[in-house]
N, C-alpha and C positions, 0 to 999 in steps of 0.2 A: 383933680382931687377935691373932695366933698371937705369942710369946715368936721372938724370932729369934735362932739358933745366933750362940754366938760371932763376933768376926769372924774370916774368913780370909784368906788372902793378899792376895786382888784386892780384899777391903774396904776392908782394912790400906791398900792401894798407893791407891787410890781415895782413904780419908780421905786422908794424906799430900800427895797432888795439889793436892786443893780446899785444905788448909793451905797452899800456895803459890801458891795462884794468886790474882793481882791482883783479876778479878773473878767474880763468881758465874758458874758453868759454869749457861746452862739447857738440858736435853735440849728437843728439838722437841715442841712445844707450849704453850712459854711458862712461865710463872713460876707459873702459878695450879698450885693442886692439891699435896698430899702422897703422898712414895713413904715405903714400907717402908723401913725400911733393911738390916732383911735379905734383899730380894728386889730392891728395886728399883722394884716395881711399884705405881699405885699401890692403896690399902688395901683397895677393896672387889674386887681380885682378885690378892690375897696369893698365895702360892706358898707361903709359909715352910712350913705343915703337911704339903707332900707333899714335901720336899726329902729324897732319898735318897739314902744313904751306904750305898759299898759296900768292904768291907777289901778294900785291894788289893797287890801286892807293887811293881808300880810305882810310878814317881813321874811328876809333871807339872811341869814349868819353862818358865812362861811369862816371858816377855822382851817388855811390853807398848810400844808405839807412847804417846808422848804423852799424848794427852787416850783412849784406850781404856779406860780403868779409870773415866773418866765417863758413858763411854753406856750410859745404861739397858739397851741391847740388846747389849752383850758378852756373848759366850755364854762366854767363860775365867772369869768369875764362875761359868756351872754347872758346868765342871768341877773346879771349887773347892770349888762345893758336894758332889759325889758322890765326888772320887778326895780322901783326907785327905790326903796327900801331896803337895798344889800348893803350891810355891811361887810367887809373882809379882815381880816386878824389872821397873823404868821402864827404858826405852833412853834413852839420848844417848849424839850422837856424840862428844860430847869426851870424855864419862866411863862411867866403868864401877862398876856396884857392887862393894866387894870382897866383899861376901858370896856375889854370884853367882860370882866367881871362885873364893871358898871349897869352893862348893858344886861345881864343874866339878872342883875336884882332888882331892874328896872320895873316896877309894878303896871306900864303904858305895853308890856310885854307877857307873853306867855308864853315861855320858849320851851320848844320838843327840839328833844336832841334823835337827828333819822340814826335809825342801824337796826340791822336786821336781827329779829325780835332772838333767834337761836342762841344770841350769844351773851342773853342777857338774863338776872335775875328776872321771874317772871310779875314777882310783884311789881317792877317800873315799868312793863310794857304796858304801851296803849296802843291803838290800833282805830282809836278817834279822836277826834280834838274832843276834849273837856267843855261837857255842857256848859253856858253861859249864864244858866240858874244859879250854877255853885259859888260860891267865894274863893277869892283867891287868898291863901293863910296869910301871904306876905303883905297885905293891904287890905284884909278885911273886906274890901271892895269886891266890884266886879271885876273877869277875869279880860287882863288886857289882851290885844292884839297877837292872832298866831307868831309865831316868829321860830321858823325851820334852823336849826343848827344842822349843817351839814359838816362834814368833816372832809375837807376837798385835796383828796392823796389817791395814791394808787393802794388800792385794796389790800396787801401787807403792811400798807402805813394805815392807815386809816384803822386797823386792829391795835397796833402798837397805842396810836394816839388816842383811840377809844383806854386800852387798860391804864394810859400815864397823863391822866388830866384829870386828877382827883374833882376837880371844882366843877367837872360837867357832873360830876355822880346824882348828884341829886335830882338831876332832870328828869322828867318824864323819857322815856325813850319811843317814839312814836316808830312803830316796824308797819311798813308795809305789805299788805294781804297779797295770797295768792292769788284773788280774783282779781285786784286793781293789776298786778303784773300780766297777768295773764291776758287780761282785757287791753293791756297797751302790749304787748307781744303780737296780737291780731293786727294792730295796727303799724309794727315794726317789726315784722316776722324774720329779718334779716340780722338781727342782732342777739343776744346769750342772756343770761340774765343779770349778766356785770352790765349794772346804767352809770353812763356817764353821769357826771353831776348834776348837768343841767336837764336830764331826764326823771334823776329822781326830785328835782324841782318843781320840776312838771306836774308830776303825780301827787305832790301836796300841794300845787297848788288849788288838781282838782279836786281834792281830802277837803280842805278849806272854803270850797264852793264856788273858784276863782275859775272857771271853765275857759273863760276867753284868755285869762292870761298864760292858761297851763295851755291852750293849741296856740297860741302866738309860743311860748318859747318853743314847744316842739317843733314849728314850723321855721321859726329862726334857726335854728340848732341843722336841720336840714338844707337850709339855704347857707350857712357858714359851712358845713360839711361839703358839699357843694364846691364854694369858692376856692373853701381850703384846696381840696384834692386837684381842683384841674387848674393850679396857680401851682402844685408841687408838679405838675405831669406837661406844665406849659401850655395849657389847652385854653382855650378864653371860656369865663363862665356863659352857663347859658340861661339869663333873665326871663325868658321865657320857658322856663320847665314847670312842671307840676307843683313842686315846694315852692320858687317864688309867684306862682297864683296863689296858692293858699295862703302865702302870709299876704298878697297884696289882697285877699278877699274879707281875711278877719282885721286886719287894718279898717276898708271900708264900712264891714259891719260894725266896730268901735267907734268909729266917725257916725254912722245914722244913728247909735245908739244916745249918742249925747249929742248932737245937732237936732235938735228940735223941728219938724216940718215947721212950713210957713201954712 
């Protein structure tokens, strides 16, 4: 078993939970059996070794749903894993963390709140990041660093908790185009147009101009996919497939990219 990275945000928010909750949370499959606790998974098909971090100038704000920071299968944990700038924050409706709220007025920030543009007044929708010429009102200044608020729930939550969190209202709301879907649909022809979190991560991070960091999550996201399934069906991962070449390719190309030849 691999040393497991610090914890991060969604660790952090996950311990925290299980500290208040009445009784033992068990993921599907029952009580038997140990997970990693830096992956999740359980031991004889660890992740921790291939978990890839990419420097990025965004950030990620996830705003998790209840018990999401428990299921083995959240994918806002890999983006936790690869962007170092996630933050995680629980919802409820009564209350609100002031730290997220810190984080919202932060001027070092320029938060877009993702959801899909249909369900929203149409004066907040954007559908680019906010030129870098303009001012930001809340500092006069230049506009700080992207930073994705995603809402990380099953898609009836994630409507409830878009219409009952007054204090995102004033965000931009950044909705993703049918061409950027569609163009990553070519690429995951196999899936609906419900994306997991860490896909619609993905897709701002390439909105944002972060290409290496949006195919490392998609490629991690793939290899945990992977793990996950043949660790539920008992089958031993297979390190040699098509997704773990591609994360070990775009690894190598971030290593030549910042290793300077001799």
């Amino acid at each position: 078993m691999h040393h497991a990275a610090p914890p991060h945000a969604v660790s952090r928010l996950r311990t925290a939970r299980l500290a208040r909750s009445s009784k033992p949370f068990l993921a599907r499959g029952g009580p038997h059996g140990e997970r990693c606790a830096g992956c999740r998974l359980v031991p004889s098909h660890c992740l921790c070794a291939l978990r890839p971090t990419v420097p990025t100038r965004a950030g990620v704000c996830l705003i998790m749903a209840d018990i999401e920071p428990l299921k083995p299968s959240n994918t806002g944990w890999l983006i936790a894993d690869v962007v170092a700038d996630t933050f995680a924050y629980g919802w409820a409706r009564t209350a609100v963390d002031p730290a997220l709220l810190a984080m919202l007025a932060d001027p070092q920030w320029q938060p877009y709140l993702v959801f899909p543009g249909e369900f929203v007044a149409p004066e907040r929708v954007v559908t680019q990041l906010i030129a870098g010429n303009s001012r930001d009102p809340r500092s006069g200044g230049a506009w700080g660093r992207p930073l994705f608020v995603l809402l990380d729930a099953t898609w009836p939550e994630a409507r409830k908790m878009f219409r009952k969190s007054p204090y995102l209202n004033h965000l931009p709301v950044l909705s993703l185009q049918n061409e950027q879907i569609s163009r990553y649909k070519l690429r995951r022809s196999r899936r609906d147009d419900h994306f997991c979190t860490s896909e619609v991560a993905a897709l701002c991070l390439d909105l944002a101009g972060e290409p290496l960091a949006a195919q490392t999550l998609e490629a991690y996201l793939d290899v945990f996919t992977h793990h996950y399934l043949q660790a539920k069906n008992q089958l031993p991962a297979d390190h040699d497939d098509e997704a773990h070449g591609r994360l070990r390719g775009l690894q190598l190309s971030r290593t030549a990219t910042i290793t300077p030849s001799l």
